[in-house]
C-alpha positions in Angstrom: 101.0 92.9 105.4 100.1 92.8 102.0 102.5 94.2 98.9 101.0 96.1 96.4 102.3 97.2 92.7 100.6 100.4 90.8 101.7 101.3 87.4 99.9 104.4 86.3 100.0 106.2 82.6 99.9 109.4 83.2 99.8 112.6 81.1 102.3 115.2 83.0 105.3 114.9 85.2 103.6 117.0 88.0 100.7 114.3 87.9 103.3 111.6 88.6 104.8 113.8 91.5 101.5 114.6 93.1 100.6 111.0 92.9 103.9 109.4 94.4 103.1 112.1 97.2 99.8 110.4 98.1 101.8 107.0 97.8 103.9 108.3 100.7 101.5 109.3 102.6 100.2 105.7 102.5 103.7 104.4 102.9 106.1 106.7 103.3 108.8 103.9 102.4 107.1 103.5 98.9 109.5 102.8 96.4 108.2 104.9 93.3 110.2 105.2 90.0 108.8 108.0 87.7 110.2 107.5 83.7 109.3 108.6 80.5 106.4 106.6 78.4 108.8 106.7 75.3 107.3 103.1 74.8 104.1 103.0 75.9 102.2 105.8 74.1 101.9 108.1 77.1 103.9 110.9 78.1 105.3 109.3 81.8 104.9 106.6 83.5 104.8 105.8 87.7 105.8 102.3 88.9 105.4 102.1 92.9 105.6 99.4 94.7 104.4 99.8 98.5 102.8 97.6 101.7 99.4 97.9 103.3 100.4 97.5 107.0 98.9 100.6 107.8 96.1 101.0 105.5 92.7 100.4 107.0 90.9 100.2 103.8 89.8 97.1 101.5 92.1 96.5 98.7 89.0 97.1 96.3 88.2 100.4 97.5 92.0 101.6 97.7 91.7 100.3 93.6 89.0 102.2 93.2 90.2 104.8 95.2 93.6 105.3 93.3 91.9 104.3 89.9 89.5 107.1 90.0 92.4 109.8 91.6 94.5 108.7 88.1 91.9 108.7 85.9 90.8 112.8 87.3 94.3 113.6 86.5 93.4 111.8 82.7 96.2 108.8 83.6 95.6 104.9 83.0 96.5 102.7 85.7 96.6 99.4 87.1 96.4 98.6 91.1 97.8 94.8 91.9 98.5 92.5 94.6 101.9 90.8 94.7 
């Protein structure tokens, strides 16, 4: 069971809901913490941090996956292992 962090840019508050949504579909114990981008040039940002027990997929293609879904929705975001 592998522990994974995603911080995500992203333009609108509805983006950041939608996207914790998928997050609990994967995990529906994901801790995700949605805050405003005062600091970081972007209007919010989504900090989730959520395990892989049940996800069948390779942690590339779930980066992919996710970075491609944010990046639709005109976000930023960065996928890692911890």
């Amino acid at each position: 069971m592998q522990r994974l962090v995603l911080t995500a840019k992203m333009p609108t508050y509805e983006a950041c809901t939608e996207l914790a949504d998928v997050l609990r579909v994967l995990d529906e114990y994901a801790y995700v913490a949605i805050s405003e981008g005062r600091n970081c040039g972007g209007a919010w940002m989504l900090r989730a941090v959520f395990k892989s027990s049940h996800i069948q997929v390779k942690f590339a293609d779930l980066q992919r996956m996710l970075s491609e879904t944010i990046l639709s929705a005109g976000g930023v975001s960065l996928l890692v292992a911890a």
